[in-house]
C-alpha positions in Angstrom: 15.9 -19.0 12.3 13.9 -22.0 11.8 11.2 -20.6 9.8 13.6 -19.2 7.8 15.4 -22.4 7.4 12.4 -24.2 6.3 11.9 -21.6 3.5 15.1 -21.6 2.2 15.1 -25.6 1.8 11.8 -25.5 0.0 13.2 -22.8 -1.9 16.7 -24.8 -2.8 15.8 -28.0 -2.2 14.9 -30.0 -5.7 17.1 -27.3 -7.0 20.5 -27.8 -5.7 19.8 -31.6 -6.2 19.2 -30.9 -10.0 22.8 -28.6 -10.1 24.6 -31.5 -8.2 23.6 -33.9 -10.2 24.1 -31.9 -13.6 27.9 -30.5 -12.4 29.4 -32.7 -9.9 31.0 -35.0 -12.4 34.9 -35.5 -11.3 35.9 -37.9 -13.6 33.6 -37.4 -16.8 32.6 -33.8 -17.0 33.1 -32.1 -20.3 32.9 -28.1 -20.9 29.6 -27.8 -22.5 29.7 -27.5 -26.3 26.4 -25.1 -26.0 27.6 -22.5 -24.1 24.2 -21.1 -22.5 24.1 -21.9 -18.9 21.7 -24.2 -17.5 19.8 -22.8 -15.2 17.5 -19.1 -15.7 17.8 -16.0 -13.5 14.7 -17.1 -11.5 17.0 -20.8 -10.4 19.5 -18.3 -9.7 17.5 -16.4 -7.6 16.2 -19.5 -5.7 19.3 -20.7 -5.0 21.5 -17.8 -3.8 17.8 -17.1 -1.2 18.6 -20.5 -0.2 22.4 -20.3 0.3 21.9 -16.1 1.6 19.8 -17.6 4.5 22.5 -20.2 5.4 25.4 -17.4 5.4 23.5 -14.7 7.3 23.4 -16.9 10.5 26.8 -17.9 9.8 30.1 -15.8 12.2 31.9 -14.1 9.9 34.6 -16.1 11.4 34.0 -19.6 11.1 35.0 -22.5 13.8 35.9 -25.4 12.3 37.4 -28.3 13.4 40.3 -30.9 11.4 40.5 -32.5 9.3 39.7 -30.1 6.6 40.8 -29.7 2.8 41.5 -26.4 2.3 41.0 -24.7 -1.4 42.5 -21.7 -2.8 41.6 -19.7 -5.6 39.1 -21.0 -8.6 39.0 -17.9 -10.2 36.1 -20.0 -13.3 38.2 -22.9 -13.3 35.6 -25.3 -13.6 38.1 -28.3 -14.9 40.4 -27.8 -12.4 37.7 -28.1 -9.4 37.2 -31.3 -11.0 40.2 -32.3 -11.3 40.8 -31.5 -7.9 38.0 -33.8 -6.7 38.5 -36.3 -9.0 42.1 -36.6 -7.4 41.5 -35.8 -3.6 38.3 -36.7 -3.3 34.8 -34.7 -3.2 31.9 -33.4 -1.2 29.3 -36.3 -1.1 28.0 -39.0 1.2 29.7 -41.4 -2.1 32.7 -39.2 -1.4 34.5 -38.2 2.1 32.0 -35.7 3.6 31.2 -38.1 6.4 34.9 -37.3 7.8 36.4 -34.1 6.3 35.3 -30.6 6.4 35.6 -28.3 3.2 37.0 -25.0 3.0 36.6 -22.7 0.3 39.0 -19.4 0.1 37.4 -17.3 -2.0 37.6 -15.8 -5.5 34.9 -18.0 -7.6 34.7 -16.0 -10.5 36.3 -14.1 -13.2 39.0 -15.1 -15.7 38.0 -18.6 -16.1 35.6 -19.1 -18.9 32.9 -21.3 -16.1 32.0 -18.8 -13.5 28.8 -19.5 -13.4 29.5 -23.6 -13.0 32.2 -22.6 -10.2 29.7 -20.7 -7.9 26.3 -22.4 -8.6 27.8 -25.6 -7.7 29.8 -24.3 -4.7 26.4 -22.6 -3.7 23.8 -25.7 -4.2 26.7 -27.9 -2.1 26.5 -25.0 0.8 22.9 -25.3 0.8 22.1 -29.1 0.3 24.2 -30.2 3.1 23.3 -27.7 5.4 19.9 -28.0 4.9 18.9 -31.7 3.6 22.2 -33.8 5.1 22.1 -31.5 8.4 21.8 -34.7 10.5 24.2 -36.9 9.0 27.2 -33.9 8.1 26.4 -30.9 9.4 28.0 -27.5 7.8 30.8 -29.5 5.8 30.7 -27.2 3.1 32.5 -23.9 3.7 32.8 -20.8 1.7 34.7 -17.3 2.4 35.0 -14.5 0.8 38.0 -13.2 -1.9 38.4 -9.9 -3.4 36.5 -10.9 -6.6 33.4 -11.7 -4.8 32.6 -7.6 -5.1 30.7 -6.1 -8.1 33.1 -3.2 -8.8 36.0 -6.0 -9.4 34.1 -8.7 -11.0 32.8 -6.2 -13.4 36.4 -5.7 -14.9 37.7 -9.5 -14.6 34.4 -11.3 -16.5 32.1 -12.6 -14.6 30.1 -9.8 -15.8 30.3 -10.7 -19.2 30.2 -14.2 -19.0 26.4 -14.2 -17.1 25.3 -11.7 -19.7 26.9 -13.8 -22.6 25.4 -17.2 -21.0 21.9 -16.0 -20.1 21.1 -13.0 -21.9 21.5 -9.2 -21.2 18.8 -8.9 -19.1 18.5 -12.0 -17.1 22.4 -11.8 -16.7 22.9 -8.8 -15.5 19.8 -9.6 -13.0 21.7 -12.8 -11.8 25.0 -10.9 -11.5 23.6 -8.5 -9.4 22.2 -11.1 -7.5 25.0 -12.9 -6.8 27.0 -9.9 -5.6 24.6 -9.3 -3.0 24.9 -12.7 -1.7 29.3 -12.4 -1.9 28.4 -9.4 0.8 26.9 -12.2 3.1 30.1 -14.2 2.7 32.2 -15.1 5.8 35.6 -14.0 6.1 37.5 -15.9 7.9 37.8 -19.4 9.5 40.0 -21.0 12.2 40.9 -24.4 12.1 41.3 -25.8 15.5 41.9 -22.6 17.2 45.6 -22.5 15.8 45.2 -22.4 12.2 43.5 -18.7 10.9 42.6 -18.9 6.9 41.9 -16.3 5.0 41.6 -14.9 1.7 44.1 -12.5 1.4 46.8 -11.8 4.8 46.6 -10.4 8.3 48.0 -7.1 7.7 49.2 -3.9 9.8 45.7 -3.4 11.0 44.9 -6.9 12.6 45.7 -8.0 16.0 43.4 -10.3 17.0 40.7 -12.7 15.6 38.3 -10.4 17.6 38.6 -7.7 15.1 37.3 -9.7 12.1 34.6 -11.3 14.4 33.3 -7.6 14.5 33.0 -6.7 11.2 29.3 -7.0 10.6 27.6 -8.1 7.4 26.1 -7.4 4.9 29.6 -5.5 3.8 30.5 -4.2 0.7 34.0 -2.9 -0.5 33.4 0.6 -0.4 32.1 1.0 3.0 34.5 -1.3 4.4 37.0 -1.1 6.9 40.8 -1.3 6.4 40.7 -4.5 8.0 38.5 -5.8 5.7 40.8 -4.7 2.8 43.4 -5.9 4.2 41.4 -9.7 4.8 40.9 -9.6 1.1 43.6 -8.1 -0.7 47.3 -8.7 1.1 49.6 -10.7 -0.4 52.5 -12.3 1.8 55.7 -10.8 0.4 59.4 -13.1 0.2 60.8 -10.0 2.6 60.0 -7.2 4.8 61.2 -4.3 3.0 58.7 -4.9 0.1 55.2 -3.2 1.1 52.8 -0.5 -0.1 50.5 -0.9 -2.8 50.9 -2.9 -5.7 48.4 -4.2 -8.0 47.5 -7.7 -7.3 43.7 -7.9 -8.9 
């Protein structure tokens, strides 16, 4: 674990600093007028190595303690991350880090038109405060997975597009791929205090107990997951009982 901690900070180090500092801009960022991303398929590379390491030694249910701000879907909405830290505050030592955890609920990417500025900066936050702020605010940064986080979804829903129309065919489709592997390192689940269970999606029929999702091992993908792990991801909570089955909720 250390060793491999050491490499990935080398790896991600000056990296995530440079994304930070380029993207965490709450009260002046602008969407880019040039819309080529920043960053090549080999800084992509570097710094979902750096984040994967982080997230494999993670539980795939995470223990956190309050207080915590707790953040639903992004779904691309680069602006409205912004706005959202402009107004409650955001994760740096000029910000509230020192006190409050973060939480992160899943679906990054797709439908918004900055995918790629949703998950590069969620990522190179992961990985600089575990891995150069360790001391001082250990794991504040906190990401779980959503349905999009799968290749066979975000294929349909953009971000597949976007990262070939922002970096080119072949170095988008590369970091694409790259990034999907990573989602299937993802946690999927966290429990605030030992009272409060978040998730992306619902509990479900086929849950019973936080045991069950501590089980589920990972790397996982979609299609060779459980129904426990579809039902993590995709339930929605419903205004009445007599409302279930399938719907389409993508």
């Amino acid at each position: 674990m250390i060793r491999q901690v050491v490499i990935a900070k080398e790896a991600g180090g000056n990296l995530g600093l440079m994304i930070i500092s380029n993207l965490l801009r709450p009260r002046n960022w602008k969407a880019p007028g040039n819309r080529r991303f920043f960053l090549d398929s080999y800084e992509v590379g570097e710094l979902c190595y750096a984040a994967e390491q982080i997230f494999m030694h993670e539980p795939t249910v995470l223990q956190l303690k309050a207080p915590v701000k707790v953040f639903g879907d992004l779904h691309g909405q680069f602006g409205d991350l912004m706005r959202l830290f402009d107004e409650y505050g955001f994760p740096s030592p000029a910000g509230d880090i020192t006190y409050i955890d973060y939480l992160f609920l899943g679906d990054y990417v797709d439908r918004g038109q900055q995918s790629l500025e949703t998950i590069t900066l969620l990522l190179a936050l992961k990985a600089m405060f575990h891995l150069q702020f360790q001391i001082e605010y250990p794991e504040n940064v906190h990401l779980i997975r959503g349905n999009h986080e799968a290749a066979d979804i975000n294929a349909l829903f953009g971000f597949r597009l976007e990262c070939i129309e922002r970096m080119g065919e072949n170095d988008g489709i590369w970091a694409w791929t790259r990034f999907n592997q990573l989602f299937n390192y993802l946690p999927l689940a966290a429990l605030i205090e030992k009272k409060i269970i978040c998730m992306h999606g619902g509990i479900g029929r086929s849950i019973h107990s936080v045991e069950q999702i501590e089980k589920l091992e990972r790397p996982i993908t979609m299609d060779a997951g459980s129904i426990i792990l579809m039902d993590l991801l995709w339930s929605d909570p419903t205004e009445n009982d007599s409302v279930e089955g399938l719907r389409p909720n993508a």
